[in-house]
Backbone bond lengths (Angstrom), bond angles and torsions (degrees), N, CA, C in turn:
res aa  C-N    CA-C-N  psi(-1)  N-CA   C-N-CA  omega(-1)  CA-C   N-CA-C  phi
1 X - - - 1.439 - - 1.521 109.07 -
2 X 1.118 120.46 153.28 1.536 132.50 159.63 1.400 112.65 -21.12
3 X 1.294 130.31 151.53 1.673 125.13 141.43 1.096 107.90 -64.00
4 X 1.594 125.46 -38.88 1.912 104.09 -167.51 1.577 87.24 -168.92
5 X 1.798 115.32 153.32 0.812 120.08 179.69 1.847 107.49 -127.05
6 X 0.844 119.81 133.83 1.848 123.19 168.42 1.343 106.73 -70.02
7 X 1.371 112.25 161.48 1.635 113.84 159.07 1.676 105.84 176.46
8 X 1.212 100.84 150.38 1.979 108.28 161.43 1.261 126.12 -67.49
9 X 1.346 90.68 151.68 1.732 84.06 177.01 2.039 110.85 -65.96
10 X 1.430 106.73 -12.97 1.553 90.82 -167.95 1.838 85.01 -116.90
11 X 1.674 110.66 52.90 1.575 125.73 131.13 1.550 134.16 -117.25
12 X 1.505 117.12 -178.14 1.400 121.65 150.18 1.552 91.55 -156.88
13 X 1.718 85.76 -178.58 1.260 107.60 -155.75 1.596 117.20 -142.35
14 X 1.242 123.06 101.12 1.181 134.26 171.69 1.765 116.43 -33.95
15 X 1.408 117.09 110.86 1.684 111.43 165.95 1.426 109.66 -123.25
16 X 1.239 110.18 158.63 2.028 113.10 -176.05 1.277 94.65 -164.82
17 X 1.183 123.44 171.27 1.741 159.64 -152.75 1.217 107.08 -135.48
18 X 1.028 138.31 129.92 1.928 135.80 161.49 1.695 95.15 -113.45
19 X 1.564 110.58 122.23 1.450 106.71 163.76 1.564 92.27 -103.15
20 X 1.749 104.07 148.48 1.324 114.07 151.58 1.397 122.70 -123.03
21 X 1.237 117.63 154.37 1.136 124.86 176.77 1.992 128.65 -58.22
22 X 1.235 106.75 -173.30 1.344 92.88 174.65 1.378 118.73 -106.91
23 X 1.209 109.76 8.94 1.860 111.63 167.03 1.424 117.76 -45.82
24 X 1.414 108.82 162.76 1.218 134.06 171.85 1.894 119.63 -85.53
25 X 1.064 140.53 76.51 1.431 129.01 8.94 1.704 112.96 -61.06
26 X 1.179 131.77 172.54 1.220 129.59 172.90 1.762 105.66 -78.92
27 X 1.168 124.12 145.43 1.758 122.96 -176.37 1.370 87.45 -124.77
28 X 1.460 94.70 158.60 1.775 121.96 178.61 1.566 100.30 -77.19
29 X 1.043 121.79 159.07 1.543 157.82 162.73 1.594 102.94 -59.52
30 X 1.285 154.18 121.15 1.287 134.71 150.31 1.441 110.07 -73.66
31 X 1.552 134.73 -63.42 1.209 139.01 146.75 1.240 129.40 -72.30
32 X 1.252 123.88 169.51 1.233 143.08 -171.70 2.003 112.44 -66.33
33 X 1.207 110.82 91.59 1.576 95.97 -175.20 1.500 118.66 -59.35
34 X 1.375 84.59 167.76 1.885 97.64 -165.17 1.230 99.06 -63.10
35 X 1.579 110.19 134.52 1.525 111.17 167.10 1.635 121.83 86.48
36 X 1.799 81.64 6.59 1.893 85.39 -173.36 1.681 107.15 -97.27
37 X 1.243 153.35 142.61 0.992 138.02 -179.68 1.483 93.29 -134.95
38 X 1.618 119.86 139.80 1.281 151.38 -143.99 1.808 95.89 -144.86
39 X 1.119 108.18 96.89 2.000 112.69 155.01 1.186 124.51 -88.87
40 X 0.944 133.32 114.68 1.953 133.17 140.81 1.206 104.03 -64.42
41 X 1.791 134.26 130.30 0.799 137.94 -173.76 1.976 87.36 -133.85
42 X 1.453 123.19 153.46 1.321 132.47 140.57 1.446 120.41 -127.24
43 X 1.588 93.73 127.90 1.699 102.33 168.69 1.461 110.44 -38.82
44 X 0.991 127.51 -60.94 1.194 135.91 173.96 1.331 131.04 -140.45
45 X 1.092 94.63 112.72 1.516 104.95 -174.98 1.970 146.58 -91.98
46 X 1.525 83.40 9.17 1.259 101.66 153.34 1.528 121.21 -81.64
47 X 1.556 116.52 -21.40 1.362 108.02 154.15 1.143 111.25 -94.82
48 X 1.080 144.14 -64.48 1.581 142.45 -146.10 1.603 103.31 -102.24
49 X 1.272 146.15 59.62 1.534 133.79 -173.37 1.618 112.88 -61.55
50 X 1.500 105.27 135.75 1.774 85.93 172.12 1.491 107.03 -127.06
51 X 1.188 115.10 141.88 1.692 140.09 -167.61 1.719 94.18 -101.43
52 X 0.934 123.16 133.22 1.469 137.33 -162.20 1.861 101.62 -118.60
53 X 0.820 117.88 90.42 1.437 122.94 -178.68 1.474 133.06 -47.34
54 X 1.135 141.55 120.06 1.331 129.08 -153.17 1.976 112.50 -49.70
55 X 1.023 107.65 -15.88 1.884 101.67 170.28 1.703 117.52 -77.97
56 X 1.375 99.95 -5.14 1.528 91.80 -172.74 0.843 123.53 80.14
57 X 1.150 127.68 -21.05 1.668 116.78 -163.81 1.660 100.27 -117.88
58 X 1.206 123.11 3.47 1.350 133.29 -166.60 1.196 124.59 -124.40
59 X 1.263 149.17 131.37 1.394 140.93 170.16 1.744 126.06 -138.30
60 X 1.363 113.27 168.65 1.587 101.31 179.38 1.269 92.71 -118.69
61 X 1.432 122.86 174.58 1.488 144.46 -161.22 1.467 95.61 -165.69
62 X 2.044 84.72 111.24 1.806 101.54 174.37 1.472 93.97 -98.48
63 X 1.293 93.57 179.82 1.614 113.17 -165.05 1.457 88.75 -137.16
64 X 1.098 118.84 82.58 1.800 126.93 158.00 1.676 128.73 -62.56
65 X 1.376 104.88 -45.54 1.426 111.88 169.59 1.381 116.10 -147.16
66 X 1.222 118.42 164.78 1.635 128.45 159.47 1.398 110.34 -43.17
67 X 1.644 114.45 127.98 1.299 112.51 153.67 2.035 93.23 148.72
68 X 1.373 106.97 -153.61 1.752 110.93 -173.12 1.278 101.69 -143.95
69 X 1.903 109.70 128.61 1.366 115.65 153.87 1.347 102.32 -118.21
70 X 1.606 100.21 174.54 1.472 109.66 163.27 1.371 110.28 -128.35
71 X 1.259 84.64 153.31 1.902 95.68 -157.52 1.773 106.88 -115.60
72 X 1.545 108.08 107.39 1.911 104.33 -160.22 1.885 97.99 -111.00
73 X 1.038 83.90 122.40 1.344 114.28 -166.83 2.385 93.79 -91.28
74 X 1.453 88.39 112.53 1.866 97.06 177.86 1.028 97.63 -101.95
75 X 2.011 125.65 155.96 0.980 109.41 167.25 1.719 76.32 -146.33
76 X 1.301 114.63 127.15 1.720 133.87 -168.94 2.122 110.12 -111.84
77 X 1.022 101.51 139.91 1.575 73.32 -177.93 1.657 118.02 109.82
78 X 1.029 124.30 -34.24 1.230 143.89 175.85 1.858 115.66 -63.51
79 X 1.478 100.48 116.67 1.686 95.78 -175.15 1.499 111.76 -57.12
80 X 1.243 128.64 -3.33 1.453 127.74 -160.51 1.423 104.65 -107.74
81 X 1.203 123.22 -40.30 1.170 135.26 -148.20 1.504 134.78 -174.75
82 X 1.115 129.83 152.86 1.425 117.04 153.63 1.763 109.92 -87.88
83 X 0.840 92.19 126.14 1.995 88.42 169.73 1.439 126.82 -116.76
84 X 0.796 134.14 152.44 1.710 156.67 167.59 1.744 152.52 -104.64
85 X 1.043 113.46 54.59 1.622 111.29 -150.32 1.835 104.34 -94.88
86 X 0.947 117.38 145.79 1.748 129.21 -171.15 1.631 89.40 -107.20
87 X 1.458 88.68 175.01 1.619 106.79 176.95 1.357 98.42 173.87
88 X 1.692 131.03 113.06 1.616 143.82 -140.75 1.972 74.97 -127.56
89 X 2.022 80.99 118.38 1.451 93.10 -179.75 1.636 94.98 -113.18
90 X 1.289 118.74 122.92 1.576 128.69 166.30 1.405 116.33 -97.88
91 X 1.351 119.00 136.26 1.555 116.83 -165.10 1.533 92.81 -142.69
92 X 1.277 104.55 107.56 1.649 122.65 164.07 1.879 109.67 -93.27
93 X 1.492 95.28 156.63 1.866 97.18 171.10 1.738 111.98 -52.76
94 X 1.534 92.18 137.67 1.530 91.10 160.48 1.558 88.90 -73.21
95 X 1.813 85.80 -167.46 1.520 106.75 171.12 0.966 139.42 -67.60
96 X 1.634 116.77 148.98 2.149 98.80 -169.30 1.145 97.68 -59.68
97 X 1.493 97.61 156.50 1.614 114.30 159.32 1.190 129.31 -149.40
98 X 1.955 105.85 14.31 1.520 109.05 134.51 1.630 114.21 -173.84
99 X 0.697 131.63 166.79 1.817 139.27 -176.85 1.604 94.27 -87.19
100 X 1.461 100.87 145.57 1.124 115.60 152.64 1.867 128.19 -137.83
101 X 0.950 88.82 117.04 1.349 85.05 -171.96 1.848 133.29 -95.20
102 X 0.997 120.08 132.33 1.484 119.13 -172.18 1.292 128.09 -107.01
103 X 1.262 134.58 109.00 0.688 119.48 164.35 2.370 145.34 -125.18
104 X 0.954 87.76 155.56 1.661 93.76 -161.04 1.430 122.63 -58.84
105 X 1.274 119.17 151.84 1.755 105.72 175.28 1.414 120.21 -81.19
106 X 1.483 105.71 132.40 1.506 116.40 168.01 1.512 120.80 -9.77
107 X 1.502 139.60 110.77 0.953 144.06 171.26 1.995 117.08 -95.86
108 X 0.884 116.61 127.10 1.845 118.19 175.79 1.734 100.17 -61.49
109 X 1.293 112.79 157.49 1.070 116.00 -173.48 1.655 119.02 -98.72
């Protein structure tokens, strides 16, 4: 995965995992193997929420507010290993798209 990804608040952002096997070349996974378990995790998820896609191995990343999570991706189950990979999602304003203005009640002088 990336070290870090940018984005607006009026984006998201697709993340996924490819397991491969141990063949000669090694081949991708189409589904999720038996016994494999795959997390989307967010630091925080009032900014960054992640929706985990029905294959498991896939997820989306909303952008709720300004600010940075990191998003740690587990993968449990695996003959090799347990593994762990990050990916630091930063979410600045999109573009204005309107003024608001306020104003206060009449004060005596």
């Amino acid at each position: 995965m990336p070290a870090s990804v940018q984005m607006t608040t009026a984006q998201t952002v697709a993340i996924g995992v490819t397991i491969l096997d141990q063949g000669k070349p090694p081949q991708p996974f189409d589904t999720l193997p038996d016994g494999v378990t795959i997390t989307f995790t967010s630091s925080d998820p009032n900014i960054a929420p992640v929706t985990v896609r029905p294959d498991g191995m896939n997820a989306d990343v909303a952008s709720e507010k300004v600010g940075t999570a990191t998003i740690t991706v587990h993968a449990d189950g695996l003959a090799t290993a347990v593994l762990d990979d990050t990916v630091t999602i930063t979410i600045k304003n999109a573009a204005v798209g309107s003024l608001n203005l306020t104003v206060g009640a009449p004060t005596d002088e």
